[in-house]
N, C-alpha and C positions, 0 to 999 in steps of 0.2 A: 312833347317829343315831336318832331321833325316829321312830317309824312315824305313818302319818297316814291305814294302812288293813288290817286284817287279814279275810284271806279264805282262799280256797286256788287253785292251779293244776288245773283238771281236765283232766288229759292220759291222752282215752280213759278206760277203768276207773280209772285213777291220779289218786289226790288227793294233792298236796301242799302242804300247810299254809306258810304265805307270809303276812311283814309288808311294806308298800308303804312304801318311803322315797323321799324326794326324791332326785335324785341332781343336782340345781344346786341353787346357789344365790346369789344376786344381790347385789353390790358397789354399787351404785348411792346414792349420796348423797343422803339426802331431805331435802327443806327443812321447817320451819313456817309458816303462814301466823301473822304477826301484825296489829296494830296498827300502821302507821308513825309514830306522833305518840309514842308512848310505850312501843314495842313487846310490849305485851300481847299474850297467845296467844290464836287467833282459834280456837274451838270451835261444833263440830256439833252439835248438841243434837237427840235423838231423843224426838219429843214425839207423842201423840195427838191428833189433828185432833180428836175427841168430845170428848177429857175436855179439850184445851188444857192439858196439864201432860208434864214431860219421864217418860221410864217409862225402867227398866233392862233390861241384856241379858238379865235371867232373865225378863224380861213379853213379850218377844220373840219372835214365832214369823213361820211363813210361809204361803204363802195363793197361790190364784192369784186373778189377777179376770179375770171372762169378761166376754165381749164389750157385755153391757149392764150391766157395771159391777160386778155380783154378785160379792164377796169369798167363796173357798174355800178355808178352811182345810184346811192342810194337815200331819200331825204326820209325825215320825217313827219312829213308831210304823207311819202308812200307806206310807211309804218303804220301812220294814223290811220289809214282806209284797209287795211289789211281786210280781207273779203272773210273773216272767222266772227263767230259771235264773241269772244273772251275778249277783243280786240280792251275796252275797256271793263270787260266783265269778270265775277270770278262765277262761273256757272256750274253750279253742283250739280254733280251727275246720278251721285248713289249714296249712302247711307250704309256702312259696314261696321262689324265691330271692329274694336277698336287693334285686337289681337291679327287679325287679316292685314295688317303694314309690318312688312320688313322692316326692321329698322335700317337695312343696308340701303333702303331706297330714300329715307329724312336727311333733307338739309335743312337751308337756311331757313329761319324761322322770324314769322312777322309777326304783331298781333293788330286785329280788325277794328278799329275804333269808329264809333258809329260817326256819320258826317250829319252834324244837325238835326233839331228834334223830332223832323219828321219822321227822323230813321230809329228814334228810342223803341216804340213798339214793337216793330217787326223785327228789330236788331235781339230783342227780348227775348221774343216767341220765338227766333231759332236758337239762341244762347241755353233755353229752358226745355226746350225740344231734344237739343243732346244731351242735356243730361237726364232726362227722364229717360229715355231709349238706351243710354250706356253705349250710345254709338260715336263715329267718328263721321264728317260729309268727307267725300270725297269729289271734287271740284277740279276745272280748268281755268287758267287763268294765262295772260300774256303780260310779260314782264320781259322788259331790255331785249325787245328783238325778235322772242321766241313764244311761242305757245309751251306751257311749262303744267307739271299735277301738283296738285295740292289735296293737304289734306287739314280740316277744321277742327279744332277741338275746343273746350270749355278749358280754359283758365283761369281758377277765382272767377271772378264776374266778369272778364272778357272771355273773346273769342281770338283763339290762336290759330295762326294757318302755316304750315309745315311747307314748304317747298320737299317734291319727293323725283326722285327721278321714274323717268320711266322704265318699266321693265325691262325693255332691249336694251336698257345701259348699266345692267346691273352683271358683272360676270358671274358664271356657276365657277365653283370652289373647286372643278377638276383638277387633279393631278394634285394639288397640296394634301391629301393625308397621307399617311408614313403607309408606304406600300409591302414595308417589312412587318411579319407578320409577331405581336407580342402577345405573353399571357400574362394578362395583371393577378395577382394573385387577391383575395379576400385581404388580409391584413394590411396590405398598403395601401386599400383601400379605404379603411380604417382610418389609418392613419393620416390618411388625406381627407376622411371626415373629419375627422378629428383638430387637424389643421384647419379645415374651414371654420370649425366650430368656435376655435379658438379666437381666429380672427374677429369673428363675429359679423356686426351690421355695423355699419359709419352712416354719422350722418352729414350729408350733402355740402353742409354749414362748415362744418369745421375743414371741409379740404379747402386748401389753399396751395399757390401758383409757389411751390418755394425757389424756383429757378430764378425767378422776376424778381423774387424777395434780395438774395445772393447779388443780381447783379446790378440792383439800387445801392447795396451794400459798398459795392466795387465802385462804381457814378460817384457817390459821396464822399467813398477815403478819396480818389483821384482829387476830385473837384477841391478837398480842401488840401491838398498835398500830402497826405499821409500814406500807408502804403497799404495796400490793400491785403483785407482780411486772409492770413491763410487757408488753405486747403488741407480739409480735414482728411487724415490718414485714411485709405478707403479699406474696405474689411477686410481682412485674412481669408483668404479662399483659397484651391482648388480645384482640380478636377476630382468631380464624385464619381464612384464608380458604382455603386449601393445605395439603390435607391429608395430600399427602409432603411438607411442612416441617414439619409438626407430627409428623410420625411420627419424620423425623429428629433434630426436634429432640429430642423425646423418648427414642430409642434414646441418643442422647450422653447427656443427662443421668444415664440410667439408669444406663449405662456410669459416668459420671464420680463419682456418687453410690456406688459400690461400690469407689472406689480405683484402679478401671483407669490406664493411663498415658496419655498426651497421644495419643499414635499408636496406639492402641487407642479412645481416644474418639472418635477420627476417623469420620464416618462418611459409608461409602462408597457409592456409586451402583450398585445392584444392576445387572446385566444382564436384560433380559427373559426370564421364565419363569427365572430361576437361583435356584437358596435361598441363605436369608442365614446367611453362615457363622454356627456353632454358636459361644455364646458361652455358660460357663459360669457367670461374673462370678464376683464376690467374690476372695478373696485365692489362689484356687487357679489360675484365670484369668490375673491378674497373674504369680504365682509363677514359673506354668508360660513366659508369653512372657521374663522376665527371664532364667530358663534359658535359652530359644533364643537369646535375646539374647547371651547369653555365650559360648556355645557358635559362635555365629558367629565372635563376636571371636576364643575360640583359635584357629580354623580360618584364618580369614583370614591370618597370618603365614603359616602354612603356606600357604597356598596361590599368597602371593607368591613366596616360597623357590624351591616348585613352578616357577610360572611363570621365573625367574631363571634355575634348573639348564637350562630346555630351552630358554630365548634360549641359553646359553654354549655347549649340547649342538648347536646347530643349526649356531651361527656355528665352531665346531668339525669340524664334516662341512664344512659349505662350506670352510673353509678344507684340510681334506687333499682335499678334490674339487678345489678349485684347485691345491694341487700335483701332483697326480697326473694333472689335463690337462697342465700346464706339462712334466712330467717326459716325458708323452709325445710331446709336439710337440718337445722337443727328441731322442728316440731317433730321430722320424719325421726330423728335418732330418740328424742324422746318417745315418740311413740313405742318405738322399738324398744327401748329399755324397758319402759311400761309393760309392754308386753310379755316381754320376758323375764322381767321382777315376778309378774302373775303367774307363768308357766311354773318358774322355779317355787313359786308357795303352791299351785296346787300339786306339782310332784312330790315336797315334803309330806302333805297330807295325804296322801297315797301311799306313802314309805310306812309311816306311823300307823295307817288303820290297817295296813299288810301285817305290820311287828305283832299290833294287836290281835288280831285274827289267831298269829301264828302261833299263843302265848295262849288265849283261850283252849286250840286245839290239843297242844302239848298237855297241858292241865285233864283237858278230858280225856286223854290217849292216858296217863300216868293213871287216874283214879277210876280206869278202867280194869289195870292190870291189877291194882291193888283189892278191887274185890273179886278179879278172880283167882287170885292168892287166897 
């Protein structure tokens, strides 16, 4: 890769010699400006207002104009002696964690390539220095004109440096939050975890530019004379007015848009203050309910079966409980018979030795009277 700035790292007494490369670089499809009648190329032409004639890029310099108008040249020559240390340095100032940078203040981004072997050690020992420390350097450096902050970090085995702005040029967020005053309620809170949940994590890889995709699409039917790709119907919308129906409605989709099943896309009426079950979507999510799914089904026989054995188990007790009263109500009636077969024979023998007695008596009562006759 190209460098587009040679200086060095000044870390403490340590200089390390360092080329500046870009470390992006831009996809973006540029158009021509032509002519529409005949499409001729429409050209800038960089001319002098004095002389009224076009000059080339070697007649070219720069200049400021001050306030009443006064043109100062300016060479690079005067650039080069600028009276700052960064002039050709990137000079670290501090060492912070890495959570201490706004992201509002990250631009353009270069990475640090060491300039020749002398610089392999020390380019090392700072490379291996942030990452044992889990910190970020934070450094000045001059680039195109200006003293500018940077900030260093570990990338794989190089060292990256952030261009950041400085903090007076970063505005505070006054006046844009909604000054009207709203109450979110617990469930569409929910609901919007839920949504998040559903969405999931992406990763980095798989996003692609699809606008750049589309309008290669369009370059190529032209180019070969064909007509270019329609435009797909864009969605059915609305104004919402319900923003748990749009939350729901959104979770489904989200859901449905990732393969989920019909009873998973379903979505349900949270209870108050409850979280919205954990959904991990894509094909692991599915996978994983189709499992359960299955797993019910073998059970279920079984647990017909189950229930079958302990209806027959039951109806099987009750019936030896029913003979075993039955068995005893009938020892109990024998008993009773027994008993009363016995009663009735000892009351005949009672009857009979009474008869007898009474048959003695009479006899002695008669053969009394007869001798006293």
């Amino acid at each position: 890769m190209r460098s587009i700035w040679n200086g060095a790292i000044s870390f403490g007494l340590v200089s390390i010699p360092i080329k500046l490369v870009n470390a992006t670089e831009s996809h973006a499809i540029s158009f021509r400006q032509i002519h529409t009648e005949d499409n001729g190329r429409i050209r800038y032409r960089k001319v002098c207002e004095l002389e009224e004639r076009e000059v080339s890029q070697a007649e070219i310099g720069k200049a400021y104009e001050d306030a009443d108008g006064t043109i100062i040249p300016i060479t690079d020559e005067d650039l080069s002696h600028l009276p700052i240390p960064t002039a050709r340095t990137i000079e670290i100032v501090a060492f912070v964690p890495a959570d201490r940078i706004d992201p509002l203040q990250m631009g353009a981004a270069y990475y640090l390539a060491a300039s020749g072997a002398p610089a392999a050690k020390p380019y090392t020992l700072l490379r291996e220095a942030l990452k044992r420390s889990n910190k970020v350097a934070i450094a000045k450096y001059a680039l195109r004109g200006r003293e500018r902050l940077g900030m260093l970090r570990v990338v794989g085995e190089a060292i990256a440096m952030h261009g950041l702005l400085w903090p007076d040029e970063v505005r505070a967020p006054e006046g844009l939050a909604p000054d009207t005053h709203v109450t979110i309620r617990d469930k569409e809170l929910d609901l919007a975890d839920a949504l998040m949940d559903t969405l999931g994590e992406v990763d980095l890889e798989d996003l692609h530019d699809e606008y750049r995709e589309a309008l290669e699409e369009v370059i190529a039917a032209k180019a070969s004379g064909e007509a270019p790709p329609e435009t797909p119907e864009p969605a059915a919308g609305g104004k919402v007015l319900d923003l748990m129906a749009a939350l729901e409605s959104s979770v489904r989709a989200a859901r449905e848009s990732r393969g989920a099943s019909g009873e998973e896309a379903e979505v349900r009426q949270l209870p108050q203050g409850r979280s919205a079950p954990k959904e991990t979507g894509g094909k692991k999510s599915t996978s994983a309910s189709a499992k359960k799914t299955a797993a019910a089904k073998k059970t279920a026989p079984a647990r017909k079966s189950t229930s079958r054995a302990a209806e027959g188990a039951k109806k099987t007790t009750a019936a030896k409980s029913t003979a075993t009263r039955s068995t005893a109500k009938s020892a109990t009636a024998r008993s009773t018979a027994t008993r009363s077969g016995a009663a009735k024979s000892a009351g005949t023998k009672g009857a009979e030795a009474k008869g007898a007695e009474a048959k003695k008596a009479a006899a002695k009562k008669t053969a009394s009277r007869k001798r006293s006759a």
